[in-house]
PDB file of the backbone (N, CA, C, O) and the ligand in Angstrom, with CONECT records:
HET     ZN  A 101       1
ATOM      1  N   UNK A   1       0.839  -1.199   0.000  1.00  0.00           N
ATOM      2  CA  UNK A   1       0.000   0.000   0.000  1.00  0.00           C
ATOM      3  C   UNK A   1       0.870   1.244   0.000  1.00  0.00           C
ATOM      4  O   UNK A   1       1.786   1.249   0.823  1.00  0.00           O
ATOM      5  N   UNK A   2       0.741   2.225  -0.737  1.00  0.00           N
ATOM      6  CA  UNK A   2       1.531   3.058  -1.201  1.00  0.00           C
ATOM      7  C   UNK A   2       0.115   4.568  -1.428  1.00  0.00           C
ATOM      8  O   UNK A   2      -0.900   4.718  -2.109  1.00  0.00           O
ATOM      9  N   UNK A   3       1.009   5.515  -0.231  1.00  0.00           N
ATOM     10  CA  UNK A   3       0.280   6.866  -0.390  1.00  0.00           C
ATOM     11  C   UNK A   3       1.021   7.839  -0.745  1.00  0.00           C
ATOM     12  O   UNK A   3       1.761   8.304   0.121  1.00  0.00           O
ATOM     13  N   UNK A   4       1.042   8.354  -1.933  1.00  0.00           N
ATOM     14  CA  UNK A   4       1.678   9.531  -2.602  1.00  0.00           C
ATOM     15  C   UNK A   4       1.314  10.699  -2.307  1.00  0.00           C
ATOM     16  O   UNK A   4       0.183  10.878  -2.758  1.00  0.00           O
ATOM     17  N   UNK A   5       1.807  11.842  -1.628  1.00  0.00           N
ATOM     18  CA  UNK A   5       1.689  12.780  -1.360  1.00  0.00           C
ATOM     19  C   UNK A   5       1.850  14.196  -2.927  1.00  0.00           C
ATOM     20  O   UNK A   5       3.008  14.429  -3.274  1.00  0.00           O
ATOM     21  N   UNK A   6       1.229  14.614  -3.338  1.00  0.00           N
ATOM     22  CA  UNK A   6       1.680  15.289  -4.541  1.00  0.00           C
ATOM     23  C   UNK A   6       2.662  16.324  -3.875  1.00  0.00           C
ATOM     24  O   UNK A   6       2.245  16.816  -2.827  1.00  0.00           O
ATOM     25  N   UNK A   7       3.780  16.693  -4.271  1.00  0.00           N
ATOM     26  CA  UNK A   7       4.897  17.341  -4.217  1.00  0.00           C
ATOM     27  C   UNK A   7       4.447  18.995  -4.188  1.00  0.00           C
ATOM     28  O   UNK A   7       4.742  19.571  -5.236  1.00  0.00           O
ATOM     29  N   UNK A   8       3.842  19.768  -3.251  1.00  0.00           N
ATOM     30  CA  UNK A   8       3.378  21.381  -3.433  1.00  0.00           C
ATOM     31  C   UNK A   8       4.792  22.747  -3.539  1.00  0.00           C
ATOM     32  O   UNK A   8       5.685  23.041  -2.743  1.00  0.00           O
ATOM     33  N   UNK A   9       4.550  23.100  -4.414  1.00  0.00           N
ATOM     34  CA  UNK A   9       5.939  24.337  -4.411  1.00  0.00           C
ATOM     35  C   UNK A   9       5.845  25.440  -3.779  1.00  0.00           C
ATOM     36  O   UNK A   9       4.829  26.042  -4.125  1.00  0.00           O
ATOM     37  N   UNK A  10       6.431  25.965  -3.026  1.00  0.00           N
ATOM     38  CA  UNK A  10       6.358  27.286  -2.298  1.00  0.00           C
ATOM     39  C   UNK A  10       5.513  28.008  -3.178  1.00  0.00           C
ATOM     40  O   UNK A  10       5.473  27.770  -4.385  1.00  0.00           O
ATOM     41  N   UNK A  11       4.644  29.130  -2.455  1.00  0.00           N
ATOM     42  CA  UNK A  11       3.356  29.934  -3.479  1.00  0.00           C
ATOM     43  C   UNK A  11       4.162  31.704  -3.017  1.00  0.00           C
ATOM     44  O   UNK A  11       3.668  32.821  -3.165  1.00  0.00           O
ATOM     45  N   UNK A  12       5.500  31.313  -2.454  1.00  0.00           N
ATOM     46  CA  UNK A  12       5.860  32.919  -2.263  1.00  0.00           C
ATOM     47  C   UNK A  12       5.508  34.010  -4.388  1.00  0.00           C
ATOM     48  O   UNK A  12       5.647  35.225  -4.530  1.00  0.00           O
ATOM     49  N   UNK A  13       5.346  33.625  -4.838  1.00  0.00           N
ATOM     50  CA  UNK A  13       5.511  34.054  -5.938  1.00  0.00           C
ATOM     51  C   UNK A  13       4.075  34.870  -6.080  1.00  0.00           C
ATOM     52  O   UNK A  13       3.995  35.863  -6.803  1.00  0.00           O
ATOM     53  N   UNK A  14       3.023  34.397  -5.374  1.00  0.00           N
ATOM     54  CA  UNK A  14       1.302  34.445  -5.851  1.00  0.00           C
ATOM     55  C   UNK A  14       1.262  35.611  -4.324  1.00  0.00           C
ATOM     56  O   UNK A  14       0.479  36.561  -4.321  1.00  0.00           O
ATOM     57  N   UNK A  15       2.110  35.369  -3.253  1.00  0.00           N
ATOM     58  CA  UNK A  15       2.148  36.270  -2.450  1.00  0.00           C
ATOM     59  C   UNK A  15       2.592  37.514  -2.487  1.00  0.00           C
ATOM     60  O   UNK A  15       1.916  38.432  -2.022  1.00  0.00           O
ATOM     61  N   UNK A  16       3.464  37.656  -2.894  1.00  0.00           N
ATOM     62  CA  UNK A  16       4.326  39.075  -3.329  1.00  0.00           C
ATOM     63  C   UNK A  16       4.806  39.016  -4.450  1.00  0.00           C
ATOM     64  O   UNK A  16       5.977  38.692  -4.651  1.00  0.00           O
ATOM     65  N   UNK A  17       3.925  39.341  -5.416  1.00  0.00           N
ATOM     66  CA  UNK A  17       4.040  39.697  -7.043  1.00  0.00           C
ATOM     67  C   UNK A  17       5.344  40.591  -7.240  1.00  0.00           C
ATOM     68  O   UNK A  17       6.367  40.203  -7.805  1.00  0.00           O
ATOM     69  N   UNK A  18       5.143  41.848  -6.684  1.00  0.00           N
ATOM     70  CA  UNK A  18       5.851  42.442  -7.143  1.00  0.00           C
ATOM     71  C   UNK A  18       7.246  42.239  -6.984  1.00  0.00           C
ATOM     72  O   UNK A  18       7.950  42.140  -7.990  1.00  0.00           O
ATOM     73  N   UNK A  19       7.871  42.144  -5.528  1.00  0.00           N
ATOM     74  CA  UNK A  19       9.039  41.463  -5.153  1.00  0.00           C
ATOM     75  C   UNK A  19       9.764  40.831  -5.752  1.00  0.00           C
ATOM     76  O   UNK A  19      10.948  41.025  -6.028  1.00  0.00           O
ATOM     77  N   UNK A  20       8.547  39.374  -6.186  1.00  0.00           N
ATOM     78  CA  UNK A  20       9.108  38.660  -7.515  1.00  0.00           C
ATOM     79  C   UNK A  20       9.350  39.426  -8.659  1.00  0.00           C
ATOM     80  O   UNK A  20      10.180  38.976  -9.449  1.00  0.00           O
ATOM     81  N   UNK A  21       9.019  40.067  -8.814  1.00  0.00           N
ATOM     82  CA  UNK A  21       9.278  41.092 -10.372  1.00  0.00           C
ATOM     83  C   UNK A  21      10.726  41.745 -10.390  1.00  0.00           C
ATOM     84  O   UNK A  21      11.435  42.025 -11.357  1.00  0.00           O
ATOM     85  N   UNK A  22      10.965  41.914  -8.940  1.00  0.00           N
ATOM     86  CA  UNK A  22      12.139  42.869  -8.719  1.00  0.00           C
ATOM     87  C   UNK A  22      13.036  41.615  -8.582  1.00  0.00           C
ATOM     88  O   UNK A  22      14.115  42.033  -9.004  1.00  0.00           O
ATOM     89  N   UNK A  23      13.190  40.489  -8.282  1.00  0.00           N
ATOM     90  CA  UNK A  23      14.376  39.502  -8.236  1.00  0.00           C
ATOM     91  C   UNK A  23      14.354  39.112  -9.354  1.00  0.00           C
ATOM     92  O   UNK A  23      15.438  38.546  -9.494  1.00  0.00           O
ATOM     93  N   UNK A  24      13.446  39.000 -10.875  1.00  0.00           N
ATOM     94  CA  UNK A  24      13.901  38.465 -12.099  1.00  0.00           C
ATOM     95  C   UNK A  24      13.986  40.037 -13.042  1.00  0.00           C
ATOM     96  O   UNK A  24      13.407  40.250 -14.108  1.00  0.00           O
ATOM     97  N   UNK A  25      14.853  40.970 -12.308  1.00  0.00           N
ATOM     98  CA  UNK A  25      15.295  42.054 -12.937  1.00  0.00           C
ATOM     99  C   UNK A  25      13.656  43.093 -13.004  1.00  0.00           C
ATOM    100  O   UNK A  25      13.852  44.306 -13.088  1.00  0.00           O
ATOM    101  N   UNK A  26      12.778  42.822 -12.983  1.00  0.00           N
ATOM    102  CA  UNK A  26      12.235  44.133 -13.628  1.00  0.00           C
ATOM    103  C   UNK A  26      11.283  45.102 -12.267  1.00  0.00           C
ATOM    104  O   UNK A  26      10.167  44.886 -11.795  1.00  0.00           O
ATOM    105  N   UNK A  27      12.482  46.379 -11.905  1.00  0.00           N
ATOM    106  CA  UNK A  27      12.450  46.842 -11.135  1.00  0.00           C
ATOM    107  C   UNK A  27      11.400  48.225 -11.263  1.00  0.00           C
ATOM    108  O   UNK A  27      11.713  48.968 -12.194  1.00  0.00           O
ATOM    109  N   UNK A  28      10.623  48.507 -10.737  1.00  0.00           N
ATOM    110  CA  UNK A  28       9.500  49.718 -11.268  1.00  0.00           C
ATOM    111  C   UNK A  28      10.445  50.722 -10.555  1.00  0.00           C
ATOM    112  O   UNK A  28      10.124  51.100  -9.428  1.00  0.00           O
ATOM    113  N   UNK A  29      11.649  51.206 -11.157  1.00  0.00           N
ATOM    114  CA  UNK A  29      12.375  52.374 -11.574  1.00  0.00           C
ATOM    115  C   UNK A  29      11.929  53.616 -11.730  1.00  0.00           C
ATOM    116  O   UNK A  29      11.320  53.883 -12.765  1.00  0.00           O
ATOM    117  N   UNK A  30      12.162  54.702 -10.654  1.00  0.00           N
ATOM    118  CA  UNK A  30      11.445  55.775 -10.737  1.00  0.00           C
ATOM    119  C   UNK A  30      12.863  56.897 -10.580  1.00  0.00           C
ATOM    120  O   UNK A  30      13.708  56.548  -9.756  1.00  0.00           O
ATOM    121  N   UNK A  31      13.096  58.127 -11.305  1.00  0.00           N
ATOM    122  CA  UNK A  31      14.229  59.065 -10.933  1.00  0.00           C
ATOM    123  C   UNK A  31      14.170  59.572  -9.843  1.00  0.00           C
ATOM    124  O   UNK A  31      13.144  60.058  -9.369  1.00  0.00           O
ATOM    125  N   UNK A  32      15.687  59.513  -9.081  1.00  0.00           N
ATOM    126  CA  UNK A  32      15.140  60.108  -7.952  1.00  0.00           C
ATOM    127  C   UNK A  32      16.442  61.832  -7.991  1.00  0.00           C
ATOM    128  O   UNK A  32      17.606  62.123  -8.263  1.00  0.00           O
ATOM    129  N   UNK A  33      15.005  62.536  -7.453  1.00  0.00           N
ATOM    130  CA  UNK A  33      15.540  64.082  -7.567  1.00  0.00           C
ATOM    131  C   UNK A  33      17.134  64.696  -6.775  1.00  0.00           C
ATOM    132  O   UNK A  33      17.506  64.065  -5.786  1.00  0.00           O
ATOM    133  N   UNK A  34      17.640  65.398  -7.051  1.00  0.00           N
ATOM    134  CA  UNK A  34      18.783  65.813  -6.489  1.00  0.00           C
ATOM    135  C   UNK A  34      19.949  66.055  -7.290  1.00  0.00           C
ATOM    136  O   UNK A  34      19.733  66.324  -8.472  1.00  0.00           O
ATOM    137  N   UNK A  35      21.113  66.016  -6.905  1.00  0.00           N
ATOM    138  CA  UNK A  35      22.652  66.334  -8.262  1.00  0.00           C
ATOM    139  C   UNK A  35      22.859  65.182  -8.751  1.00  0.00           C
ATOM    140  O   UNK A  35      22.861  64.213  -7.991  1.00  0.00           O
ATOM    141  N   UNK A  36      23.045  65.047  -9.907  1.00  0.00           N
ATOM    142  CA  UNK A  36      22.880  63.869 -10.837  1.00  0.00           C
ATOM    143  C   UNK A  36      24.132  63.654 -11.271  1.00  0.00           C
ATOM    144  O   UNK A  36      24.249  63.440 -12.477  1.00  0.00           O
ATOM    145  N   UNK A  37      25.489  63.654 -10.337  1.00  0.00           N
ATOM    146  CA  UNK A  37      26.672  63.581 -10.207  1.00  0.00           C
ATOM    147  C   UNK A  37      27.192  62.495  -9.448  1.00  0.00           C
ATOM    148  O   UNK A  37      26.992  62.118  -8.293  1.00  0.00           O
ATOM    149  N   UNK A  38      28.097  61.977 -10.622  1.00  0.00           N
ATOM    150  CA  UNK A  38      28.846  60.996  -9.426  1.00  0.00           C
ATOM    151  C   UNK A  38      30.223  60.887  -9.172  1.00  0.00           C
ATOM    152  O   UNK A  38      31.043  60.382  -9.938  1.00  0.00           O
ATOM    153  N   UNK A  39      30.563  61.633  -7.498  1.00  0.00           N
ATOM    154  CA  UNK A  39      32.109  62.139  -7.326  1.00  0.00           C
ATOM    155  C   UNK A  39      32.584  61.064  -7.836  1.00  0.00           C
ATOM    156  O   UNK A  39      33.460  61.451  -8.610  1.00  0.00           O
ATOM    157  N   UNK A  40      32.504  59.358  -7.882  1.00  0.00           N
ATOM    158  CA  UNK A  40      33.208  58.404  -7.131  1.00  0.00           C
ATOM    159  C   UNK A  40      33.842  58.702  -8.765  1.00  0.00           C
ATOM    160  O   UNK A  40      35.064  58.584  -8.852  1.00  0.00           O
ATOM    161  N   UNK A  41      33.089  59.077 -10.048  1.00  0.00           N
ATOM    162  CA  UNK A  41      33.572  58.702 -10.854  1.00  0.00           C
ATOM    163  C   UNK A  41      33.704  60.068 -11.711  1.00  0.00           C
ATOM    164  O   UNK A  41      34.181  60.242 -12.832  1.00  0.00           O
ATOM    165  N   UNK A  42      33.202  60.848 -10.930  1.00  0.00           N
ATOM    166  CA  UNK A  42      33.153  62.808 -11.513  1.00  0.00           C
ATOM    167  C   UNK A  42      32.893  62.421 -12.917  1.00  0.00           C
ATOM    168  O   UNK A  42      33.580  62.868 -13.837  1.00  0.00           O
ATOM    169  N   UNK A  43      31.571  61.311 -13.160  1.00  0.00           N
ATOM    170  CA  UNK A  43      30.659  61.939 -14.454  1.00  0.00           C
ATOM    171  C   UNK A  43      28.923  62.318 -13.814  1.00  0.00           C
ATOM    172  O   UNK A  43      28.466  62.168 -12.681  1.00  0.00           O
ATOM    173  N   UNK A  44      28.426  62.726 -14.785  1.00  0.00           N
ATOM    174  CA  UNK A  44      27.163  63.443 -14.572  1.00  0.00           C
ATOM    175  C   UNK A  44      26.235  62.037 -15.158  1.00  0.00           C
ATOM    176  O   UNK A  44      26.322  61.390 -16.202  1.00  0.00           O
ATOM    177  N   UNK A  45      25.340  61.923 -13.972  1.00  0.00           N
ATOM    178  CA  UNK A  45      24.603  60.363 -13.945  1.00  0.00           C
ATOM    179  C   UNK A  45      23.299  60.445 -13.372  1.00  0.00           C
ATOM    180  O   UNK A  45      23.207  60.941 -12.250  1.00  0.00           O
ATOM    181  N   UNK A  46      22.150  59.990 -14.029  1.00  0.00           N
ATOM    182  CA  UNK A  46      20.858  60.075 -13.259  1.00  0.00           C
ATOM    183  C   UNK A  46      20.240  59.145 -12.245  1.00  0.00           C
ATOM    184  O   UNK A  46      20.444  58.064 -12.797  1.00  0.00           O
ATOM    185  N   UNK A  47      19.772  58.939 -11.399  1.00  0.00           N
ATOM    186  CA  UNK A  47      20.105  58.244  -9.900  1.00  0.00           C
ATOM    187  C   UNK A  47      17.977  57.410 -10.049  1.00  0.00           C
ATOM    188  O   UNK A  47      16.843  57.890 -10.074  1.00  0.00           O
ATOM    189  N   UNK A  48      18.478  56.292 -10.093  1.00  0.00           N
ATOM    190  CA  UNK A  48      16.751  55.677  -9.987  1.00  0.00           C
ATOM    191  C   UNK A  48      16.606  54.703  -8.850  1.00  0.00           C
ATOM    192  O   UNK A  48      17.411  53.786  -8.686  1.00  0.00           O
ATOM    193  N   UNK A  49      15.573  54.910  -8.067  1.00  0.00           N
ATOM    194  CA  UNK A  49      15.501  54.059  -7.365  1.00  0.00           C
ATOM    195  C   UNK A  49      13.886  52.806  -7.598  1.00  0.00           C
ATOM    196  O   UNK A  49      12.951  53.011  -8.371  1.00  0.00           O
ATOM    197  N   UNK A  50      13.994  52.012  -6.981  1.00  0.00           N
ATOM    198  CA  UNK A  50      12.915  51.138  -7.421  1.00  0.00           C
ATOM    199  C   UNK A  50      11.841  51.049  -6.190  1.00  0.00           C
ATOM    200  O   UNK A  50      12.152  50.535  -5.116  1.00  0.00           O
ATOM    201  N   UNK A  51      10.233  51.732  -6.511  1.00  0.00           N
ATOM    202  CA  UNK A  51       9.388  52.137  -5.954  1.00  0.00           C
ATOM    203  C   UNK A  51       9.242  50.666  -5.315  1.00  0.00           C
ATOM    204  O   UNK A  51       8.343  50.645  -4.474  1.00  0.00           O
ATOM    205  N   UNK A  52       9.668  49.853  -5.433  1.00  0.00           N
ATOM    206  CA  UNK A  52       8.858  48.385  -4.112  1.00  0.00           C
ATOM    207  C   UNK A  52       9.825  47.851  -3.575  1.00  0.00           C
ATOM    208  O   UNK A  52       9.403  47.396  -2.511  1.00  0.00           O
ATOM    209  N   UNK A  53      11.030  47.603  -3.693  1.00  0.00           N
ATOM    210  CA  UNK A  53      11.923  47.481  -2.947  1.00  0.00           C
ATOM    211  C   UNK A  53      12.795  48.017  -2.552  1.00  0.00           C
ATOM    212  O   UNK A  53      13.221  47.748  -1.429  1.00  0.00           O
ATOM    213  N   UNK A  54      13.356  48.944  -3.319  1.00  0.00           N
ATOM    214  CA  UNK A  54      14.231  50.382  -3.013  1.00  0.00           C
ATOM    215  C   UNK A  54      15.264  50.341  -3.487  1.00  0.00           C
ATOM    216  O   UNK A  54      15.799  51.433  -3.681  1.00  0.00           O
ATOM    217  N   UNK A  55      16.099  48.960  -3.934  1.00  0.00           N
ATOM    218  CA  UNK A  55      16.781  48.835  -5.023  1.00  0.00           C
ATOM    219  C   UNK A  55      17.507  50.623  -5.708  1.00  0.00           C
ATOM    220  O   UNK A  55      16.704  51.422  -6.190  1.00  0.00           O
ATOM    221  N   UNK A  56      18.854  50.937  -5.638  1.00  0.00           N
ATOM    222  CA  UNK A  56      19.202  52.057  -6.443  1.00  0.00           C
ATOM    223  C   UNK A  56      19.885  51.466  -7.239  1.00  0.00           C
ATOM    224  O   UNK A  56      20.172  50.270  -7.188  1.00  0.00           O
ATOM    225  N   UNK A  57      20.292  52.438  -8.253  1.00  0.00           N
ATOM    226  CA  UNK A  57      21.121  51.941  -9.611  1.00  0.00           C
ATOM    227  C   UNK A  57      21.332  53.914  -9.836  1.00  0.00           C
ATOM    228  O   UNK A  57      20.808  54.889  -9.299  1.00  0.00           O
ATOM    229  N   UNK A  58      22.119  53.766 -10.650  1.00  0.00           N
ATOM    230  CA  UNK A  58      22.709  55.084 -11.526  1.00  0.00           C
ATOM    231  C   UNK A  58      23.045  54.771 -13.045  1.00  0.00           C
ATOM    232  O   UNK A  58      23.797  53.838 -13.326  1.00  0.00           O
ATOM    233  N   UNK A  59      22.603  55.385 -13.788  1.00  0.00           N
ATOM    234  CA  UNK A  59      22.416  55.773 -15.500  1.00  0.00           C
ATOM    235  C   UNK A  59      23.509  56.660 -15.756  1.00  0.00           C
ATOM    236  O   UNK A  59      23.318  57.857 -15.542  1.00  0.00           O
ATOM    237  N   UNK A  60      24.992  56.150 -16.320  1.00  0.00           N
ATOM    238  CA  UNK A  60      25.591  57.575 -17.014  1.00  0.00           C
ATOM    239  C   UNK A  60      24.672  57.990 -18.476  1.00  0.00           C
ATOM    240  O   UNK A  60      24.008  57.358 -19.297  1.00  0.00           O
ATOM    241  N   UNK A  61      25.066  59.435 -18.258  1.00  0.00           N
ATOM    242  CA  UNK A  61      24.584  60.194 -19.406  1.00  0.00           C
ATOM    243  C   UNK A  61      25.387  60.554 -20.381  1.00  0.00           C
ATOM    244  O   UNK A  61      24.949  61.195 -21.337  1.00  0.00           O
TER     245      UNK A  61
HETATM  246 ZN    ZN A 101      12.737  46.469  -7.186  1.00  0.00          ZN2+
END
């Protein structure tokens, strides 16, 4: 006698949509205001951060 349990996959994905969106790259990227300079590299760069996880990144121009 043999009872098979069907194998269930974590449902984090159906829970926090967006999250998931932001770990397979696609980050809802918004500019964020201020000097659009970057000493580390003294070029002129626009600064985005990502409205659901907060994720920053910088754009040279
Ligand atoms: Zn994000």
């Amino acid at each position: 006698m043999s009872n098979i349990i069907p194998f269930k996959k974590p449902t984090a994905a159906k829970r926090n949509p967006g999250n998931t969106l932001c770990k397979r790259g696609f980050h809802q990227w918004q500019s964020v205001p201020g000097t659009p300079f970057d000493v580390k590299t003294g070029k002129l760069v626009t600064r985005f951060r990502c409205a659901r996880c907060g994720a920053e990144r910088t754009q040279s121009t």
